[in-house]
N, C-alpha and C positions, 0 to 999 in steps of 0.2 A: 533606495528603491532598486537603484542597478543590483547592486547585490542580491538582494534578494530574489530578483530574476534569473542573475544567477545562478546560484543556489538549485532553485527550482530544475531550473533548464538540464542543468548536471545531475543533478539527483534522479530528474525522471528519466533521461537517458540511459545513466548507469543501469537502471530498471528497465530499461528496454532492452540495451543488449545485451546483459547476463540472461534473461531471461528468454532473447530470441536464439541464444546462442544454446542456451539447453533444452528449449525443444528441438533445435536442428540438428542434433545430436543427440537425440533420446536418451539425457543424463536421467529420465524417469522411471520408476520400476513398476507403475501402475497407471491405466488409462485417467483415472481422475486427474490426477499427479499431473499428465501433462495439461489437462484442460483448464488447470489453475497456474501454469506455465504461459500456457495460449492465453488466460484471462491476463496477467500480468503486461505479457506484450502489448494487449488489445488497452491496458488500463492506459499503461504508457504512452504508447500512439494516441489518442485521444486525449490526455492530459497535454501531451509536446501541442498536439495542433492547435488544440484550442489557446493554450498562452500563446502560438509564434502567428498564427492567424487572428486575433480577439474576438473567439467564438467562445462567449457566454456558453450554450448548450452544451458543446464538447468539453467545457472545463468542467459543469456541474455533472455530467453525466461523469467523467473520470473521475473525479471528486469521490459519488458516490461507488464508482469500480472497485477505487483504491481499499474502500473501506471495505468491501466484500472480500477484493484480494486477500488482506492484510488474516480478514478472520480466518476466511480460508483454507488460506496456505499456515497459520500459525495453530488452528486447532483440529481440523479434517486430514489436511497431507500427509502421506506417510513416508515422503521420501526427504532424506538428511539434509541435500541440496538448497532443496525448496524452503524448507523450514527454516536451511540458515537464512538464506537471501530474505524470506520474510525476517527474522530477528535483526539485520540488516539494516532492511528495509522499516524497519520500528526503531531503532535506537534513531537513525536518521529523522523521522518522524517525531520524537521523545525531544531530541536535541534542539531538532529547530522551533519545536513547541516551546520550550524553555526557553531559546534564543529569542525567540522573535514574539513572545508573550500571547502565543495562541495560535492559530492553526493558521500557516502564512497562506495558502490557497485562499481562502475566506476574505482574506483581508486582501491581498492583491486583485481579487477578482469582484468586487463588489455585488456586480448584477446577477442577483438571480434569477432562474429563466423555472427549470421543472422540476422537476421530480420530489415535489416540497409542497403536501396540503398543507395544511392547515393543520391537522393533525401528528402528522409524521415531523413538525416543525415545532411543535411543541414538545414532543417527549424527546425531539432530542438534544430540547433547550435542558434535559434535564439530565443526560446526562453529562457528566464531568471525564473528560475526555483525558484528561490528563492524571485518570484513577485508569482508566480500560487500558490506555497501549502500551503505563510499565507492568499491567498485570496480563497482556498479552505478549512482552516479551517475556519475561518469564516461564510461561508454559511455553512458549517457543523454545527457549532454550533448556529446560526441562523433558520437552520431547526430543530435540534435537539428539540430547546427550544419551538418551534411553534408546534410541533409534542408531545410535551409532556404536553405544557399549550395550548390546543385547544384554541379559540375566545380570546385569550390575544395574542395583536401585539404592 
């Protein structure tokens, strides 16, 4: 269980300060671009608090951040940066899904608190999550690589 905490604890960090560290440095080339920079930070912050404090709300609500991030920055961004850190930020996500046989957040975090009718808890019993984040890196790093060798396809 320590490990896994740690794990976490490292991972979202890394994810905080790459990603506080390029918008404080406008590594971005478009206004979206940083606000999926700034959602990253905000996913991060909110994921760190609620495991170092044991706030339920703040882990579910990052929980659900992560997964907007992750879409975000890996199929709307336009900037190389961003895209990598999301491909990154998924293999990480892909690995410990394999390691630890299913989404370790879910499982260290028990309680859920909101943002989960009844509805939105069932469709997304249906999907198989570990088909979506290797076929979201993929276009991640499909774009990455189109975005960094312009006119080579």
């Amino acid at each position: 269980m320590l490990f896994c905490n740690s794990f976490l604890y490292s991972g979202f960090t890394l994810m905080f300060v790459v990603n506080s560290l390029m918008v404080q440095y406008n590594y971005f080339s478009t206004e979206f671009s940083k606000y999926i920079g700034i959602l990253g930070v905000v996913t991060a912050a909110c994921l760190l608090y609620g495991m170092f404090f044991k706030h339920p709300i703040s882990v579910d609500a990052g929980h659900l951040l992560l997964s907007i991030y992750l879409f975000t920055s890996s199929l709307i961004a336009e900037n190389s940066y961003l895209i990598l850190v999301s491909a990154i930020t998924l293999l990480i996500v892909i690995f410990s899904r394999c390691y630890f046989s299913g989404c370790l957040l879910k499982r260290l975090h028990k309680k859920r608190t909101v943002f989960k009718p009844p509805l939105i808890k069932m469709i997304l019993k249906q999907i198989n999550w570990n088909i979506v984040y290797p076929c979201l890196l993929l276009i991640a790093l499909y774009r990455y690589y189109s975005i960094s060798n312009p006119g080579e396809y």
